[in-house]
N, C-alpha and C positions, 0 to 999 in steps of 0.2 A: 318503486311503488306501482303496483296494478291497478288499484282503488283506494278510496277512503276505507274501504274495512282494513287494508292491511297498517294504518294509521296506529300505534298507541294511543296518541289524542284521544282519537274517535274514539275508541272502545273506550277508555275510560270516561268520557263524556257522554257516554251513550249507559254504563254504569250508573254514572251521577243522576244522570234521568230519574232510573230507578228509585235510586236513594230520595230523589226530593217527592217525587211523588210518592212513596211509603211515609215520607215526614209529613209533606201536607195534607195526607190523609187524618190524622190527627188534628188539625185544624178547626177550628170552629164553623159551620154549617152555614152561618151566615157570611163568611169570609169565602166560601165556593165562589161565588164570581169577584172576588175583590182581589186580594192578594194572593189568594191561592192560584185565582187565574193568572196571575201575572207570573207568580213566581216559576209555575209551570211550564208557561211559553218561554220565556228566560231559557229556563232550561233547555228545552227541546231544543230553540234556537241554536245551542252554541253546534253538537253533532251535525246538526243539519247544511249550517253553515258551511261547516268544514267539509263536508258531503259533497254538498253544491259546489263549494272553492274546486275541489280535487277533479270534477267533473267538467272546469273547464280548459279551455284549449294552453291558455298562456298560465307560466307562471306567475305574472303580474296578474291576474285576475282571481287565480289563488291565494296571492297574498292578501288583495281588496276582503275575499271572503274571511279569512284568517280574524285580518282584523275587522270584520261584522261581528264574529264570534267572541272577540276579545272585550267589544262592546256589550254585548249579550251578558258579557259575564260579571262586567261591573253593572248593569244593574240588576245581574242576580246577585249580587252581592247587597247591595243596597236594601232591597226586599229582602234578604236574610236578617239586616239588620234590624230594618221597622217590625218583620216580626219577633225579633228577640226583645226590642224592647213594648211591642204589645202581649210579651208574655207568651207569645205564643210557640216560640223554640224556647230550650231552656239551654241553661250554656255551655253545658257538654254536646248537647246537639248542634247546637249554634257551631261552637268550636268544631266538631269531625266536619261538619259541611263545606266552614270553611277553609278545614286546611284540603280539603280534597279540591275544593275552586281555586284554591293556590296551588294546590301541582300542577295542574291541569292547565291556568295558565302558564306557569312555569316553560310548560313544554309546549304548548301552543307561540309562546315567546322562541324560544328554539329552532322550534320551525320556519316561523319569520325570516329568523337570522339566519339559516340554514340556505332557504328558497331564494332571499336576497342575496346574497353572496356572488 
């Protein structure tokens, strides 16, 4: 590995971005600083994370970031949920979101076990 960009994680999480802020742009106006801000930084968080991890010296300091990211993602998970049931994802949207934060962990988990080894 050179960097975080040659990461699958990353690109896919860097992806995900995308996708949540095209979603919460649909969001109700007075939700811009409430959950949408949260679900946003969530977001960003997890690429970033992994970014920052890759960027430092030790393996163990990558993993520390890994799981920042893993944390990131359970409460963007959570937020996905409060807005499905404030009506504001509907559940095929809900549903792609969340199987895309399930791969994603998936291979962030991977990695983990890959780095710890």
């Amino acid at each position: 590995m050179k960097t975080h960009k040659d990461l699958d994680v990353w690109k896919k999480s860097v992806d995900f971005v995308t996708d949540v802020y095209q979603i919460t742009n649909t969001f109700p106006n007075h939700e811009l600083y409430g959950i949408v801000n949260q679900i946003r930084r969530a977001a960003v968080s997890i690429p970033s994370n992994i970014a920052e991890g890759a960027a430092r010296k030790h393996k163990k300091e990558f993993v520390h970031y890994l799981h920042v990211a893993l944390g990131s993602m359970a409460e963007l998970e959570t937020q996905l949920i409060i807005s499905q049931k404030l009506n504001y994802l509907d559940e095929k949207k809900f549903t792609e979101l969340n199987g895309k934060l399930n791969l994603i962990r998936r291979e962030l988990i991977g990695l983990i076990k890959y780095l710890t080894k």
